[in-house]
N, C-alpha and C positions, 0 to 999 in steps of 0.2 A: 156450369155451362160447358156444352160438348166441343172443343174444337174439333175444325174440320181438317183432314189429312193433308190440307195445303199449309196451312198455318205451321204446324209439325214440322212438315218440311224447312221449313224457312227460319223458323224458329231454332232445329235441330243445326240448320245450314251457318246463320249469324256463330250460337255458341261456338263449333268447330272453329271459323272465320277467327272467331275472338282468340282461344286457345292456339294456334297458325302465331294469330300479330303478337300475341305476348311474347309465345316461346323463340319468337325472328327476335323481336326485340333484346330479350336475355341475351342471348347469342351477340347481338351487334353491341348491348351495351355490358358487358361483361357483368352480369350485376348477379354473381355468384354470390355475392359479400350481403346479396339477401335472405338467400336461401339459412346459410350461418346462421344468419340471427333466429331466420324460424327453425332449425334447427340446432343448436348452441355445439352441442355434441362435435360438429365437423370442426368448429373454431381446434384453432391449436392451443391447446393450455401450455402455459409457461411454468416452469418451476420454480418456485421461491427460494431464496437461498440470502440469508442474511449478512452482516459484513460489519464489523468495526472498527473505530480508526479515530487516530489522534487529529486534532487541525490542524495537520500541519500540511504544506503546500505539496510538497514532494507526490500527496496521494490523491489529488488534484484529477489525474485523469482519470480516475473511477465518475466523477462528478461527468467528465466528458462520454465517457462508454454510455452512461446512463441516457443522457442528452440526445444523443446522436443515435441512440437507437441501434448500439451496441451489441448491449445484453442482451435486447428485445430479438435479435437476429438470430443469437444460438440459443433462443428458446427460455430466455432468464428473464426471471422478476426480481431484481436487486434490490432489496430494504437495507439502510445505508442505519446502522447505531450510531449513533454518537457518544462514547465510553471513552474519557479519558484516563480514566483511572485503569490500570494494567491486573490488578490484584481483581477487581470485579470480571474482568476479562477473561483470567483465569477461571473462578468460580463458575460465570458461565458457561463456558469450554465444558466443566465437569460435568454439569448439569446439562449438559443437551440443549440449551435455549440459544449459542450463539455454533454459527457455522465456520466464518473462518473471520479472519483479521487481518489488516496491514498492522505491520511493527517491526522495532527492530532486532536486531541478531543476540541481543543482550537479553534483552525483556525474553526473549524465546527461550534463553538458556533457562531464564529464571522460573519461567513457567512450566516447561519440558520435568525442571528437577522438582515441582512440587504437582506434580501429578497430571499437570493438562493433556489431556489426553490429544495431542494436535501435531503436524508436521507440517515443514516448510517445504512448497510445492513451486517456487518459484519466488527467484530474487529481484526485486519491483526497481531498487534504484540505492545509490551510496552516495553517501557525503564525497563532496569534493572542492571541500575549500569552504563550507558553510560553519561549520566548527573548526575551532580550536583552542589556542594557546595564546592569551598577549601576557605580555609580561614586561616589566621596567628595562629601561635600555644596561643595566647593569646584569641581566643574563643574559646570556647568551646562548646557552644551550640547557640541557635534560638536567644535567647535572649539576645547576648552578643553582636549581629548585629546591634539591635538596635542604631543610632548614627553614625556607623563608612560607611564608603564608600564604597560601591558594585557595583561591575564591572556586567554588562551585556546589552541585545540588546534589545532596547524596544518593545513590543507587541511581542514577540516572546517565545518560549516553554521556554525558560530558565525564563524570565518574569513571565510566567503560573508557574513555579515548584515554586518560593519562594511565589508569592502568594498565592499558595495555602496551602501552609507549614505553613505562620503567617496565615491565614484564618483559618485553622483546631487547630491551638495552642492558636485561639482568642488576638494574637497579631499585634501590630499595622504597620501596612505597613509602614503607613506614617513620622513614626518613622526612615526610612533608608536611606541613602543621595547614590540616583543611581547618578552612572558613566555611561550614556550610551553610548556606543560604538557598530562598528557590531560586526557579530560573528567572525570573526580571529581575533578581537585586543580585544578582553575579557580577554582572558588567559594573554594574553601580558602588558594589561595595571594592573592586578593584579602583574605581576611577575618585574615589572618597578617600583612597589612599589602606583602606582595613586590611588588605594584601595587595602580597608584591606581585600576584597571577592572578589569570582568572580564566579559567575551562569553560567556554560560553561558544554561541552558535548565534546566527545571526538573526534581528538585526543590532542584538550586543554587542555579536564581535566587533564591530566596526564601530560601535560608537563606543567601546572601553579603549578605544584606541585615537580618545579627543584626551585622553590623561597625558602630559607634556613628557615627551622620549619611551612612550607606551612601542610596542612591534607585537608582532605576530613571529611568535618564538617557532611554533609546527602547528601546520594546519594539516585538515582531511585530504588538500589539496599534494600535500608531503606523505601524507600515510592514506593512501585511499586503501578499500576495501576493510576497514575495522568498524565503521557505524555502517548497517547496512541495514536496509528494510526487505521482507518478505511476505510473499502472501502464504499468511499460514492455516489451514485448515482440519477439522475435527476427522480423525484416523477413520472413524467408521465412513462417513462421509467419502474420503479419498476411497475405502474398500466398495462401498456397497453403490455409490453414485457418481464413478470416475467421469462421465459423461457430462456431467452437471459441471462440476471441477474442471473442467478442462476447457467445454463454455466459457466457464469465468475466467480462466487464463487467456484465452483467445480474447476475450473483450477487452482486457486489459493491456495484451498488445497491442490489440488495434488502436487501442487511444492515442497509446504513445505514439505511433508511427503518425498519427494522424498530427498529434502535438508537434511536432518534427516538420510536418512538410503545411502544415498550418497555425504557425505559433499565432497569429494575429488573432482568427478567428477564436481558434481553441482558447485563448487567455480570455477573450469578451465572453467564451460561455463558460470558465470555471473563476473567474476573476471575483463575483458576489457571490460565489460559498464563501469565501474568509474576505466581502466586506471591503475588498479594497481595488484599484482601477488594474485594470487587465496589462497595463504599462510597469506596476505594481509586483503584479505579478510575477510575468516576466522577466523580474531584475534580480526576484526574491528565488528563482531556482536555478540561480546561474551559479549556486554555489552546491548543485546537486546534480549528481546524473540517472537518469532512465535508462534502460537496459531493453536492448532489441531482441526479437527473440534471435538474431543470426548471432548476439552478442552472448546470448544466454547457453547456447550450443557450442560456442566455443571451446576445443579443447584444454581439460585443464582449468577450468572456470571454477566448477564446481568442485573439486579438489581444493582450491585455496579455500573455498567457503567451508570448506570442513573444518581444515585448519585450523580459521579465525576460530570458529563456532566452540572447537576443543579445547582452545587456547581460552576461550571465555570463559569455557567451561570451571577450567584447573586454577583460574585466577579467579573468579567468586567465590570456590571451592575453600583456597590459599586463603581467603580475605574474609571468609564465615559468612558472608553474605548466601550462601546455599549450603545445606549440607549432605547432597549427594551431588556428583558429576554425570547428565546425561551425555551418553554421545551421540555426535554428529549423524552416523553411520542410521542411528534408530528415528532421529530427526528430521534429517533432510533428506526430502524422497524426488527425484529426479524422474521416476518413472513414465508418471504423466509427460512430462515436458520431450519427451524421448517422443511420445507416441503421438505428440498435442495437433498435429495435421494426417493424421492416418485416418480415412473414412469420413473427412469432414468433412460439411457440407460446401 
């Protein structure tokens, strides 16, 4: 059938009309976020970058960066491991399958000396008052330990905190008859009487401290800066994808800062990762600090973190627990953190 030149017209006139209301509409309704999809290509892709870590509370705000759409801002897809074990941790490091980890200053020595190929990029947060020391009201101080029986886990932070206590007081380790045991039967076999101490962290410390004339001989709270957590990441990774690393830095201030000036909120959305009420929580890191970045910059910061880190070093080294000494200097790389708001979005 021939149409007539009117029709055409009119026909030619509607379409145009139509194409007008659509493209007013786009415009008025911002609905850019369709084009996207028919085209995928303009979306912004995120880059993945993996992360493992103990359950313990302190690393809590990863759970909130995530949340809150953190990571998602500086262009990151965080896959969260769940790897408790430190020796699998290592392996994967060597192997290329894991990118970086929260842990602590200790585990890093232990891992640096057998090959992981990773450096600390940034110090996450430190005991302060959540470990320590209880012991029978008949010591009194460092010294008193000497001889009698102490409860605790071997190769583990509680392990690192008295070592490094006789280490810094130039007293004799080998002087102390360990009780080793894991970490829940530390407190327990203290409060059973099996030793006269017990190197435990909470919520132990405080209740090896229902045994009749029990104290808290030195806590983290007396020695801060010796258990210390960091986020530690794969060398190639920091060389070849600082951008990426430095994203993940930034996410993980923001948490804190955000945990800071919203503890309420923040605890109701990290409170069921570990299971328990966001009040809970809240009670359970008051024996722990986070680190701001104005904190993190401070001068002189990062100089004692070497210190401890050399000192870990020479005392696993002393105790055969490693048998080479990495140092500090090739491990903790500050560089990032120097440059972490230059160019940022």
């Amino acid at each position: 059938m021939k149409l007539q030149s009117g029709s055409v017209k009119i026909i030619i006139t509607v379409v145009a009309l139509c194409i007008i209301v659509f493209l007013l509409l786009a415009a008025f309704f911002n609905i850019s976020g369709i084009f996207s999809k028919i085209n995928p290509s303009k979306e912004k892709k995120l880059q993945k970058i993996n992360i493992a870590f103990q359950s313990w509370v302190g690393y809590g705000p990863l759970y909130l960066a995530a949340e809150k759409g953190f990571f998602k801002e500086e262009g990151i897809e965080v896959v969260f491991i769940d790897e408790e074990l430190d020796t699998a941790r290592r392996d994967a490091f060597k192997s290329g399958m894991l990118d970086c980890e929260g842990g602590t200053l200790d585990l890093l020595v232990a891992k640096t000396s057998q090959g992981a190929p990773i450096v600390s990029v940034l110090e996450m947060g430190f005991s302060y008052g959540g470990d320590g020391i209880v012991a029978t009201e008949d010591i009194k101080k460092l010294e008193d330990l000497i001889g009698r029986k102490v409860a605790l886990t071997r190769d583990d932070v509680n392990q690192t905190f008295i070592s490094y206590l006789f280490y810094d007081a130039k007293l004799p380790l080998d002087g102390l008859n360990f009780v080793y045991c894991g970490p829940e039967e530390v407190g327990r076999a203290f409060l059973n009487g099996k030793a006269d101490a017990a190197v435990t962290w909470e919520p132990w410390l405080s209740e090896a401290l229902e045994r009749q004339g029990a104290h808290i001989l030195i806590s983290t709270k007396d020695k801060p800066g010796i258990i210390v957590d960091t986020l530690n990441v794969r060398k190639d990774l920091v060389e070849n994808n600082p951008n990426l690393v430095k994203g993940l830095m930034r996410a993980w201030l923001k948490a804190v800062k955000y945990y800071k000036e919203h503890p309420a909120e923040a605890s109701e959305i990290i409170a069921p990762h570990y299971n328990i009420k966001p009040q809970d929580y809240r009670e359970d890191i008051n024996g722990m600090r986070w680190i701001s970045y104005e904190d993190q910059i401070e001068e002189g910061r990062y100089e004692k973190l070497m210190k401890v880190f050399d000192n870990l070093s020479k005392i696993k080294f002393m105790n055969k627990a490693i048998t080479n000494k990495p140092k500090a200097e090739e491990v903790i790389n500050i560089t990032l953190l120097k440059e972490l708001y230059e160019n940022s979005k």
